[in-house]
Biopython code that builds the backbone (N, CA, C, O; Angstrom):
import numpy as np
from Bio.PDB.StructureBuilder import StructureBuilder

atoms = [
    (1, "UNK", "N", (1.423, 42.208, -39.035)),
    (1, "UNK", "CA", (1.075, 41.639, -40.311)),
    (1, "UNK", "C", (-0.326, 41.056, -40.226)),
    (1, "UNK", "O", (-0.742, 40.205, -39.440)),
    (2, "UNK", "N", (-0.990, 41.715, -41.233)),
    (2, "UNK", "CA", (-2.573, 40.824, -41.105)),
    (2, "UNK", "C", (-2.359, 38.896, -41.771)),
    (2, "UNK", "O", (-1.450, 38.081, -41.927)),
    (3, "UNK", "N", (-3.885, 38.991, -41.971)),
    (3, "UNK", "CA", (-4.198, 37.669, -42.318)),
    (3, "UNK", "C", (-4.094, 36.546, -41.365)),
    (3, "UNK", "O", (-4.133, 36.879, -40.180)),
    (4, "UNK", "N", (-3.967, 35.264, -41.628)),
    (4, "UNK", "CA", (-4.164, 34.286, -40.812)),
    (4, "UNK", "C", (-3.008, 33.838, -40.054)),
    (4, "UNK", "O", (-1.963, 33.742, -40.696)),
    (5, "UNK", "N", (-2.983, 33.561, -38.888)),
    (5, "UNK", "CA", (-1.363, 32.855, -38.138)),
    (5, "UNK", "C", (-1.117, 31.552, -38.509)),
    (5, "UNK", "O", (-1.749, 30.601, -38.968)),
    (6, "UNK", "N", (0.000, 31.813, -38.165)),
    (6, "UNK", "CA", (0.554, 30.417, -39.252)),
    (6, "UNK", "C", (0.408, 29.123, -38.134)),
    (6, "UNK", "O", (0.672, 29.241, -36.937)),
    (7, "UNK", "N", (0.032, 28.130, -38.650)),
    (7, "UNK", "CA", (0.461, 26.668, -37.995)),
    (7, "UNK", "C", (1.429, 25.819, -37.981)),
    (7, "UNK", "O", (1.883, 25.395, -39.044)),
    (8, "UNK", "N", (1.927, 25.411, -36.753)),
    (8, "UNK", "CA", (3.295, 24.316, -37.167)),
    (8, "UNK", "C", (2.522, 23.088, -37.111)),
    (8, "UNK", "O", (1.425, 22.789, -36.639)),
    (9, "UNK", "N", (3.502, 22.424, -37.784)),
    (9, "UNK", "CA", (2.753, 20.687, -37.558)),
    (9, "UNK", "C", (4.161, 20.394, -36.729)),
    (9, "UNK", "O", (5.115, 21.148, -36.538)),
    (10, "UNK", "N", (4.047, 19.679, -36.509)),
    (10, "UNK", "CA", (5.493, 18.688, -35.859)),
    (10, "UNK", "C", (4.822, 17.154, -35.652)),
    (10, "UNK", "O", (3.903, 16.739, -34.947)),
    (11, "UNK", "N", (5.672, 16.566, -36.545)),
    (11, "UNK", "CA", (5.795, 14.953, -37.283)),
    (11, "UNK", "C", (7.039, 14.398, -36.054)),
    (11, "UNK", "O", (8.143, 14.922, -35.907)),
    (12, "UNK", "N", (6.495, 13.208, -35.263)),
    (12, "UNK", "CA", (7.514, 12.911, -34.816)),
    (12, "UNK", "C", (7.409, 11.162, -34.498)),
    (12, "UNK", "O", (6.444, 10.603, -35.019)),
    (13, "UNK", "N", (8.255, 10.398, -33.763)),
    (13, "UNK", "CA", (7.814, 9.259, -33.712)),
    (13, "UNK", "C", (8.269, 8.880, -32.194)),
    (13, "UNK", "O", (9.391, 9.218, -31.816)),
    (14, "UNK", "N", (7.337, 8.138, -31.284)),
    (14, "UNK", "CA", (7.156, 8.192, -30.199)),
    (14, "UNK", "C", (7.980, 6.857, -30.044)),
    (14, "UNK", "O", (8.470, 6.955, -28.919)),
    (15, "UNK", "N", (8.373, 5.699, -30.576)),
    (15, "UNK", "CA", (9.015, 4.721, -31.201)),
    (15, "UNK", "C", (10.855, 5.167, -31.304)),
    (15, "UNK", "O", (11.846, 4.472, -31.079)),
    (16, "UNK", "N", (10.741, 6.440, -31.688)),
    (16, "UNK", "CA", (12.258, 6.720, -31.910)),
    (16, "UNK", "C", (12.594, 7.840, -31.444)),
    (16, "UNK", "O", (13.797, 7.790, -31.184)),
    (17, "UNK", "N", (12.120, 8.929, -31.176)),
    (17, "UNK", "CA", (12.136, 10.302, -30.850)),
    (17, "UNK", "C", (11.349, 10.011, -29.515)),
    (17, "UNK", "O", (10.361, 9.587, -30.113)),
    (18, "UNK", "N", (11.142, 9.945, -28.755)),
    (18, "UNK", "CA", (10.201, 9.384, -27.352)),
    (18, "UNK", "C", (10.596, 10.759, -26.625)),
    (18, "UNK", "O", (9.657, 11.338, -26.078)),
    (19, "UNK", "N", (11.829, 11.341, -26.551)),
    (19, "UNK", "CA", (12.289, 12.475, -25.730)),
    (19, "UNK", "C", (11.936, 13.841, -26.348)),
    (19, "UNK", "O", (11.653, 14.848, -25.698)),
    (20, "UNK", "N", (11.995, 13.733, -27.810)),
    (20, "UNK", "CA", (11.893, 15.168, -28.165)),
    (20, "UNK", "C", (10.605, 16.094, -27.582)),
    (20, "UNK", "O", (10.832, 17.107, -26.920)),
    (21, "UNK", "N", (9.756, 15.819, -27.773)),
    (21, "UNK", "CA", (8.689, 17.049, -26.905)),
    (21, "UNK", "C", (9.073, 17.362, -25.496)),
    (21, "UNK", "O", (8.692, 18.517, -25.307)),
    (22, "UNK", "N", (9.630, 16.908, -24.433)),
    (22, "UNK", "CA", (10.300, 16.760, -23.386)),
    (22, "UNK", "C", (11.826, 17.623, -24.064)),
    (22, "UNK", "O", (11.752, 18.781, -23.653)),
    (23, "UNK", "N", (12.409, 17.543, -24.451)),
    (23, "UNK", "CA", (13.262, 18.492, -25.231)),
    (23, "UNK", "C", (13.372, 19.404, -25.032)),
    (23, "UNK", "O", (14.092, 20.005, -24.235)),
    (24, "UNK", "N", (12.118, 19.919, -26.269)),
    (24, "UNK", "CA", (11.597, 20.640, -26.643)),
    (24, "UNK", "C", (10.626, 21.663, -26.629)),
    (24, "UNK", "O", (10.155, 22.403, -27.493)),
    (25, "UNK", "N", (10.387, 21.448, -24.961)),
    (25, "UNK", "CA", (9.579, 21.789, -23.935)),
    (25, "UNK", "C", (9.425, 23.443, -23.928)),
    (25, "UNK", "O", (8.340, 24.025, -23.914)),
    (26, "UNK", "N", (10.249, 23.849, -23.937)),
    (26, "UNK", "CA", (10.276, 25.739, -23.914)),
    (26, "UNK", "C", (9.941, 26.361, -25.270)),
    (26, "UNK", "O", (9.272, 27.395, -25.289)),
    (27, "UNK", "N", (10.416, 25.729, -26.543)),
    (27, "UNK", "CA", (9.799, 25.983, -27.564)),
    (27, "UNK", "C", (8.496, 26.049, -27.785)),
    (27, "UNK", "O", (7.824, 26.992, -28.205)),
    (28, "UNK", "N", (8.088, 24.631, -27.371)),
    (28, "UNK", "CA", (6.436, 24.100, -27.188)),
    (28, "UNK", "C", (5.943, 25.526, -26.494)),
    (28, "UNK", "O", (4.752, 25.737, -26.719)),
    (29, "UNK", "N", (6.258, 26.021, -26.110)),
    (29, "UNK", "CA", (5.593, 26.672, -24.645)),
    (29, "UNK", "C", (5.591, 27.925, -25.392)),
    (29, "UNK", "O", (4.758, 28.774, -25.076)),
    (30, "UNK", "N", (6.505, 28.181, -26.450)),
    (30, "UNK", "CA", (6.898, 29.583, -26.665)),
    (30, "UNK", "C", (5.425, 29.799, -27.608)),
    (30, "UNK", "O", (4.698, 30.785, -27.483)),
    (31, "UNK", "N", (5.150, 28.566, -28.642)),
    (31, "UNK", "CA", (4.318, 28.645, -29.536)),
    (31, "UNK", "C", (2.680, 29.065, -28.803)),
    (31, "UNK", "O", (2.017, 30.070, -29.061)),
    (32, "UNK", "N", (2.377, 28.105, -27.978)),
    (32, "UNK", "CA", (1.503, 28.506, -26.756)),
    (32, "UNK", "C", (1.330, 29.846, -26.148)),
    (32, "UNK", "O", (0.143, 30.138, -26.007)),
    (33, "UNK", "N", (2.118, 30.685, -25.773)),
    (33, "UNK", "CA", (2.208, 31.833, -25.057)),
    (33, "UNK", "C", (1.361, 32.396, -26.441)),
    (33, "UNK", "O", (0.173, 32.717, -26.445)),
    (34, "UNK", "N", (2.260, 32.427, -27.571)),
    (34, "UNK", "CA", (1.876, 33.774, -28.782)),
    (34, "UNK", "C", (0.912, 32.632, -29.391)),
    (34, "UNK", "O", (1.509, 31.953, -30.227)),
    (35, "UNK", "N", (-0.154, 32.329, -29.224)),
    (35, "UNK", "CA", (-1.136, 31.171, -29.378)),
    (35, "UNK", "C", (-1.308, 31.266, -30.928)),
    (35, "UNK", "O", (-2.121, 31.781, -31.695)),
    (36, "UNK", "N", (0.303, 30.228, -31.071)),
    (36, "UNK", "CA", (0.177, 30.083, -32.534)),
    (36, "UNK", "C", (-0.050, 28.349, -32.714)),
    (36, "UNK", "O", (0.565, 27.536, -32.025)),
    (37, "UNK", "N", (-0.820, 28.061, -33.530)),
    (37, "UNK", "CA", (-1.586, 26.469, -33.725)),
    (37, "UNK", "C", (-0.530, 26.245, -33.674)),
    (37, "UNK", "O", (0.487, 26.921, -33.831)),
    (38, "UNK", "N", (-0.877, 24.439, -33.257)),
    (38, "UNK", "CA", (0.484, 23.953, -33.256)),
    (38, "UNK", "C", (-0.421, 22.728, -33.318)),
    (38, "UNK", "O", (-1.562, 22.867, -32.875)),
    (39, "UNK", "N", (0.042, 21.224, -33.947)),
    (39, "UNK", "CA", (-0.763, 19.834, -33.958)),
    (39, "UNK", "C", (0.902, 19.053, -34.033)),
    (39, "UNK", "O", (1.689, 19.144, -34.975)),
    (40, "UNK", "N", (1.043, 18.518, -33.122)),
    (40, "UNK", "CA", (1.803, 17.431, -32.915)),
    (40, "UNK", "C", (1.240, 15.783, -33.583)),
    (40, "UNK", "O", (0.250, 15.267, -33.064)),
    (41, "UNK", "N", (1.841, 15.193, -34.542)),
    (41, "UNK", "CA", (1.819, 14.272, -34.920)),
    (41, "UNK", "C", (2.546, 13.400, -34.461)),
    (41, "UNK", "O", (3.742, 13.686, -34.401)),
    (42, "UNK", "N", (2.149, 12.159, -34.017)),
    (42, "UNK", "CA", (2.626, 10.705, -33.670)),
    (42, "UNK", "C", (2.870, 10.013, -35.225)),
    (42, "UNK", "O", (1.854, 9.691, -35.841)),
    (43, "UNK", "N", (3.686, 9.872, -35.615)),
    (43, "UNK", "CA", (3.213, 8.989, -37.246)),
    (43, "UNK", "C", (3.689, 7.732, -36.551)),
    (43, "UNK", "O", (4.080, 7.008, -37.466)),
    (44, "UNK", "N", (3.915, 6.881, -34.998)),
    (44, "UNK", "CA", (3.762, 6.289, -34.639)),
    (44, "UNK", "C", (2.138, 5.882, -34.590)),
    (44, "UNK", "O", (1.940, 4.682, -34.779)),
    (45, "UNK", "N", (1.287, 6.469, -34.428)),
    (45, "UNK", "CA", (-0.181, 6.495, -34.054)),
    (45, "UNK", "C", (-0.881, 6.799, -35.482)),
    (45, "UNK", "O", (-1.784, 6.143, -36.002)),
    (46, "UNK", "N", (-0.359, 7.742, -35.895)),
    (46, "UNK", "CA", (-1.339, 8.213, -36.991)),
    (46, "UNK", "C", (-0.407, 8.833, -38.294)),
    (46, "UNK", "O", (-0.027, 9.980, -38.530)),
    (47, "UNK", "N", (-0.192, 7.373, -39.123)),
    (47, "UNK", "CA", (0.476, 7.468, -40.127)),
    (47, "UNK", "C", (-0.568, 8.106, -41.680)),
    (47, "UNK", "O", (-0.135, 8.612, -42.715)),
    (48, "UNK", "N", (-1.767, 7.865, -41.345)),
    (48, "UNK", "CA", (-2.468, 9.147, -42.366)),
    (48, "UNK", "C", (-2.203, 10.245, -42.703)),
    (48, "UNK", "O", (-2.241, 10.726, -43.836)),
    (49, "UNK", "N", (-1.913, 10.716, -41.726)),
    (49, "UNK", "CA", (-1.961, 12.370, -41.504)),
    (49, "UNK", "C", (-0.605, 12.883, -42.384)),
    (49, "UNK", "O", (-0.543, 13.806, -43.197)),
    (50, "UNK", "N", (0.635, 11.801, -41.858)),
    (50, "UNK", "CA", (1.908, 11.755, -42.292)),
    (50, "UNK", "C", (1.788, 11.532, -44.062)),
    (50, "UNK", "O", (2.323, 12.237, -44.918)),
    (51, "UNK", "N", (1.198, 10.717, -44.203)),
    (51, "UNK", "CA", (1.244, 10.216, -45.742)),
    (51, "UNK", "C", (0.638, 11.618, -46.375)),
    (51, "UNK", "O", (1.010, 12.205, -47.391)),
    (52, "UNK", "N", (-0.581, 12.020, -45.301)),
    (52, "UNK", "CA", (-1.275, 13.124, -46.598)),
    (52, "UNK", "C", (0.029, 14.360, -46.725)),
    (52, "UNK", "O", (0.372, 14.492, -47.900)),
    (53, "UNK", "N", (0.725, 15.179, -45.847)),
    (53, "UNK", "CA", (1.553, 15.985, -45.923)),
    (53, "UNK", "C", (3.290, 15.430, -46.632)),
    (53, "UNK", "O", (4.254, 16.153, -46.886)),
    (54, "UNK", "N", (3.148, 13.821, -46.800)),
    (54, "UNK", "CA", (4.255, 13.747, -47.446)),
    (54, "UNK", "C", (5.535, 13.450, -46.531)),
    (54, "UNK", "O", (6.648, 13.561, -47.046)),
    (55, "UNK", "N", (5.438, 13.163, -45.497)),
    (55, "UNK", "CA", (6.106, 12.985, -44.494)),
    (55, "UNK", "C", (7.120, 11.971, -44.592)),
    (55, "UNK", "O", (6.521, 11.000, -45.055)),
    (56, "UNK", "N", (8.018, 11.736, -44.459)),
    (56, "UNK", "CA", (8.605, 10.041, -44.795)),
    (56, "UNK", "C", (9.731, 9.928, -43.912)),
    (56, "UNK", "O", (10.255, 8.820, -43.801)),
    (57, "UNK", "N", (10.376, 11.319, -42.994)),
    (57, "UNK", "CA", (11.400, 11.059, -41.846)),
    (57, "UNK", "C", (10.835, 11.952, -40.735)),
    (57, "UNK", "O", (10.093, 12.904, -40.979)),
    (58, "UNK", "N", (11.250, 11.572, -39.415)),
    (58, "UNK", "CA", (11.160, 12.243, -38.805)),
    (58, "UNK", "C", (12.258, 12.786, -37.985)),
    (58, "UNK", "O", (13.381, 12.392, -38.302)),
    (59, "UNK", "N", (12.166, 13.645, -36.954)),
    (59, "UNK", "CA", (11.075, 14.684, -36.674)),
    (59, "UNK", "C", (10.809, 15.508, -37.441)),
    (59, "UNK", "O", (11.853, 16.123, -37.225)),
    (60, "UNK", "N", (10.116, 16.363, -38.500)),
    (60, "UNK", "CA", (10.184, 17.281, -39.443)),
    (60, "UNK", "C", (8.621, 18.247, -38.730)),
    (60, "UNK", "O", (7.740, 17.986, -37.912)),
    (61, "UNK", "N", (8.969, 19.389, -39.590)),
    (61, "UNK", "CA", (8.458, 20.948, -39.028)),
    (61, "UNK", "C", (7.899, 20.913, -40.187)),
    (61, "UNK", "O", (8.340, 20.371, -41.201)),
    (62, "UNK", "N", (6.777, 21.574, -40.037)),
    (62, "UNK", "CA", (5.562, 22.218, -41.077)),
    (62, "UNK", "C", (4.985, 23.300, -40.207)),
    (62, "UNK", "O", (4.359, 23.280, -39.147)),
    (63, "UNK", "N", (5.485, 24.436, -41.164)),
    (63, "UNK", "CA", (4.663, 25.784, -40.832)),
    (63, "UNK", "C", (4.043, 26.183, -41.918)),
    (63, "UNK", "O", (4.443, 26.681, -42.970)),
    (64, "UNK", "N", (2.627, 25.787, -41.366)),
    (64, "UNK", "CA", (1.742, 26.392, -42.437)),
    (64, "UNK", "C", (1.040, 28.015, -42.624)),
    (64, "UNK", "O", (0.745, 28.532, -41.546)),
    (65, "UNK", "N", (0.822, 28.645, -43.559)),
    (65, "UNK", "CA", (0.181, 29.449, -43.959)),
    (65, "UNK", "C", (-0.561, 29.844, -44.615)),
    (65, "UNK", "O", (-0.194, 30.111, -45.759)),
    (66, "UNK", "N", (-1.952, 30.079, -44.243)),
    (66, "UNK", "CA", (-2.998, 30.658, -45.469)),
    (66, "UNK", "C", (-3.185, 29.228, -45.820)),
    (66, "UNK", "O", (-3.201, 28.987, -47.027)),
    (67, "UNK", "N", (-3.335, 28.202, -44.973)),
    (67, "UNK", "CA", (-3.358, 27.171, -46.490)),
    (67, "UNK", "C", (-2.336, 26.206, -46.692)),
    (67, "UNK", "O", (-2.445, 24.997, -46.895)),
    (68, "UNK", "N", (-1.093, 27.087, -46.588)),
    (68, "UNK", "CA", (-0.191, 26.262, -47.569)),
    (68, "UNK", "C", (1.393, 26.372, -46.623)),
    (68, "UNK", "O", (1.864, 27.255, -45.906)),
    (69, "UNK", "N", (1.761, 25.342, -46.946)),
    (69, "UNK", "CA", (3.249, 25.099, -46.563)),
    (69, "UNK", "C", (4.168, 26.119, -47.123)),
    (69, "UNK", "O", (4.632, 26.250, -48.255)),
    (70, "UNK", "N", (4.375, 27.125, -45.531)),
    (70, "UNK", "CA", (5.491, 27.892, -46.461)),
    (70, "UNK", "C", (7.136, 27.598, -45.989)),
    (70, "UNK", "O", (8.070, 28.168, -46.552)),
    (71, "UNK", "N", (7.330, 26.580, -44.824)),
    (71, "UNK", "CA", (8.633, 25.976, -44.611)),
    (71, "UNK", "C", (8.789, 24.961, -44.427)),
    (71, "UNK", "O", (7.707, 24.513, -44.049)),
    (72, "UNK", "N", (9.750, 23.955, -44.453)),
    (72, "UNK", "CA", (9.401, 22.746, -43.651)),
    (72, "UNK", "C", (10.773, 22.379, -43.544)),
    (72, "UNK", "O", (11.657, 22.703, -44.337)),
    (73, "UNK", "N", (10.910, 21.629, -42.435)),
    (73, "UNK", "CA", (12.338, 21.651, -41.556)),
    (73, "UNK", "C", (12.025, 19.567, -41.213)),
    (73, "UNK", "O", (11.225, 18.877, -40.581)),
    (74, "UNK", "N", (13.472, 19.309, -42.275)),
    (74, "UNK", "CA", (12.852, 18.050, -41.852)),
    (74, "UNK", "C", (14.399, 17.102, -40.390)),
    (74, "UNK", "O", (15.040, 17.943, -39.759)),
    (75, "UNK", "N", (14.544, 16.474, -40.264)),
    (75, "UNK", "CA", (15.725, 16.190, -39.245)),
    (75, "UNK", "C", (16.891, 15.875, -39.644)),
    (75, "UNK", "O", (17.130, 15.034, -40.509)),
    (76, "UNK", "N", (18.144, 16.894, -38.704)),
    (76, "UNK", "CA", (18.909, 17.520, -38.929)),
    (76, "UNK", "C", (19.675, 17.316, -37.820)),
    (76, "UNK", "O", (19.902, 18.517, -37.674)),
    (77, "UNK", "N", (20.156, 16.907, -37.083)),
    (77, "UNK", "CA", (20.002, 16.507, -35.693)),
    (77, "UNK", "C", (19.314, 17.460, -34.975)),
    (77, "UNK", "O", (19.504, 18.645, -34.699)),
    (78, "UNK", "N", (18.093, 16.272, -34.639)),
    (78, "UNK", "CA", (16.916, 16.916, -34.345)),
    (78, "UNK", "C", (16.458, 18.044, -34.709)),
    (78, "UNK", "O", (15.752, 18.657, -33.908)),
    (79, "UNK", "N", (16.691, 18.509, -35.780)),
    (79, "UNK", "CA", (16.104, 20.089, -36.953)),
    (79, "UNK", "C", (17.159, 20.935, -35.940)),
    (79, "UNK", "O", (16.701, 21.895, -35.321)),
    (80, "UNK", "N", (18.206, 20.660, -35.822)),
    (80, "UNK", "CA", (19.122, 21.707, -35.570)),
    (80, "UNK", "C", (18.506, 23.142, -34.994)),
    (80, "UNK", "O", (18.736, 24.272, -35.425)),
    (81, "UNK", "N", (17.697, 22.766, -33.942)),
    (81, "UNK", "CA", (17.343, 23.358, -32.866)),
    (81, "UNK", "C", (16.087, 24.294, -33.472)),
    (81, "UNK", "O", (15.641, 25.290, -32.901)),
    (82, "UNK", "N", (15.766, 23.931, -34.340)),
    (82, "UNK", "CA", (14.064, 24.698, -34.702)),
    (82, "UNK", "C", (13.451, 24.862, -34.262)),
    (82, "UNK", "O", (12.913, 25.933, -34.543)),
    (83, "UNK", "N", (12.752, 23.954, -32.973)),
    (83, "UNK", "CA", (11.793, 24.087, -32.220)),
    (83, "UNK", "C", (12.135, 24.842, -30.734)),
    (83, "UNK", "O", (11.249, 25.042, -29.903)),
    (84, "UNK", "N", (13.844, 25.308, -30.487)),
    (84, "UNK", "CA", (14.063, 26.007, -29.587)),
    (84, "UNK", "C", (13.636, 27.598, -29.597)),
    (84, "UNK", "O", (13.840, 28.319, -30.574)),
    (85, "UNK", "N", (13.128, 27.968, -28.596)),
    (85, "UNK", "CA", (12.559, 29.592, -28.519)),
    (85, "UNK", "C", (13.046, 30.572, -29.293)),
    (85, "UNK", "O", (12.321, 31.127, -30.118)),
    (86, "UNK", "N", (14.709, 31.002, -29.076)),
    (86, "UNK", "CA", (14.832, 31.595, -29.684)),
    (86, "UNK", "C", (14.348, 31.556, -31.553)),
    (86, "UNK", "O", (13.875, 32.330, -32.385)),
    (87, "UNK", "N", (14.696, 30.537, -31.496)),
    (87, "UNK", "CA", (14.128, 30.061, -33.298)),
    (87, "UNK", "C", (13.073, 30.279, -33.755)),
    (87, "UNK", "O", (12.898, 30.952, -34.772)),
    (88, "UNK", "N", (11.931, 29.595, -32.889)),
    (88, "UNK", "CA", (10.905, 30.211, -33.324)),
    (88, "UNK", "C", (10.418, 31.540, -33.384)),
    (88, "UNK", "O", (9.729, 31.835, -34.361)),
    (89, "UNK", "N", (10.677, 32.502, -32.410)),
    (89, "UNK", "CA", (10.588, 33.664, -32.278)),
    (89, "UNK", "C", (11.394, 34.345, -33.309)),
    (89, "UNK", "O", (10.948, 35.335, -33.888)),
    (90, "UNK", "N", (12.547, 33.864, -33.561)),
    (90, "UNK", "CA", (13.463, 34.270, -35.227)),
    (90, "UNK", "C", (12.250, 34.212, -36.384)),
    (90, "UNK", "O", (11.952, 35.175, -37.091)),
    (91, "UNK", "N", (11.649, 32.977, -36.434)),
    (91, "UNK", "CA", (11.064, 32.661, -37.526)),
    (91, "UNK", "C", (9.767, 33.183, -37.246)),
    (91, "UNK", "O", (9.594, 33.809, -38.292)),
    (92, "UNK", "N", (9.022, 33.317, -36.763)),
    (92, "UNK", "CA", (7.559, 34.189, -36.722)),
    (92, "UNK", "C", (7.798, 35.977, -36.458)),
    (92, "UNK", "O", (6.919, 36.834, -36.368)),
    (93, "UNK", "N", (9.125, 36.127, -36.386)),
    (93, "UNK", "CA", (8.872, 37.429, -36.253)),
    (93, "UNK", "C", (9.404, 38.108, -37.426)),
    (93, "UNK", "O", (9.335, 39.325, -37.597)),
    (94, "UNK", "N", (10.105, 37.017, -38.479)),
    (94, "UNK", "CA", (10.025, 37.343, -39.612)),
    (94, "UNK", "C", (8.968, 37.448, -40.992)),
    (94, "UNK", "O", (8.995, 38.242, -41.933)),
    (95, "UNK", "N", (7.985, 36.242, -40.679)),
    (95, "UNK", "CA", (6.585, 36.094, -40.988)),
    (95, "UNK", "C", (5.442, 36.831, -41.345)),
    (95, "UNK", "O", (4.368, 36.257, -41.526)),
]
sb = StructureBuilder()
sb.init_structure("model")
sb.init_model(0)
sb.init_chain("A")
sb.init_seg("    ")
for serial, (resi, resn, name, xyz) in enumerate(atoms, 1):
    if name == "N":
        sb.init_residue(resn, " ", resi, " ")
    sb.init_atom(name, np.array(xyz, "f"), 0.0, 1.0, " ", f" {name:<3s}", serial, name[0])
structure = sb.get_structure()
């Protein structure tokens, strides 16, 4: 598929979620390998960023495209495994 690769955001809080990237570790890794952006947010640290995308729970998923938000996965216990490999690889290879 042409055009631009998509970006995840991942909104999380280091305050309450302290484990999830540690988690979430093979996912992280999966996005890396197929070097798809990825910006991890602290809205412990940097509640701007959170306010501009609308953020108000965490951990929540933003995959962006072209621009624009085309999913967003907000917590579910812990997004009911979104950020695990197989998932992502579900979801970008549908993309």
């Amino acid at each position: 598929m042409m055009g631009e690769k998509p970006k995840v955001w991942i909104f999380y809080s280091s305050r309450t979620e302290p484990e999830l990237l540690t988690f979430y570790a093979d996912g992280l890794a999966y996005l890396k390998d197929h070097e798809i952006e990825m910006e991890v947010i602290d809205i412990s640290e940097d509640t701007k960023k959170a306010k501009e995308f609308d953020v108000s729970s965490t951990p929540t998923v933003l995959i962006e495209k072209e621009g624009e938000v085309i999913e967003e996965y907000e917590v579910i216990s812990y997004l009911d495994g979104i950020l695990e490999r197989d998932e992502l690889k579900r979801i970008f290879e549908e993309s």
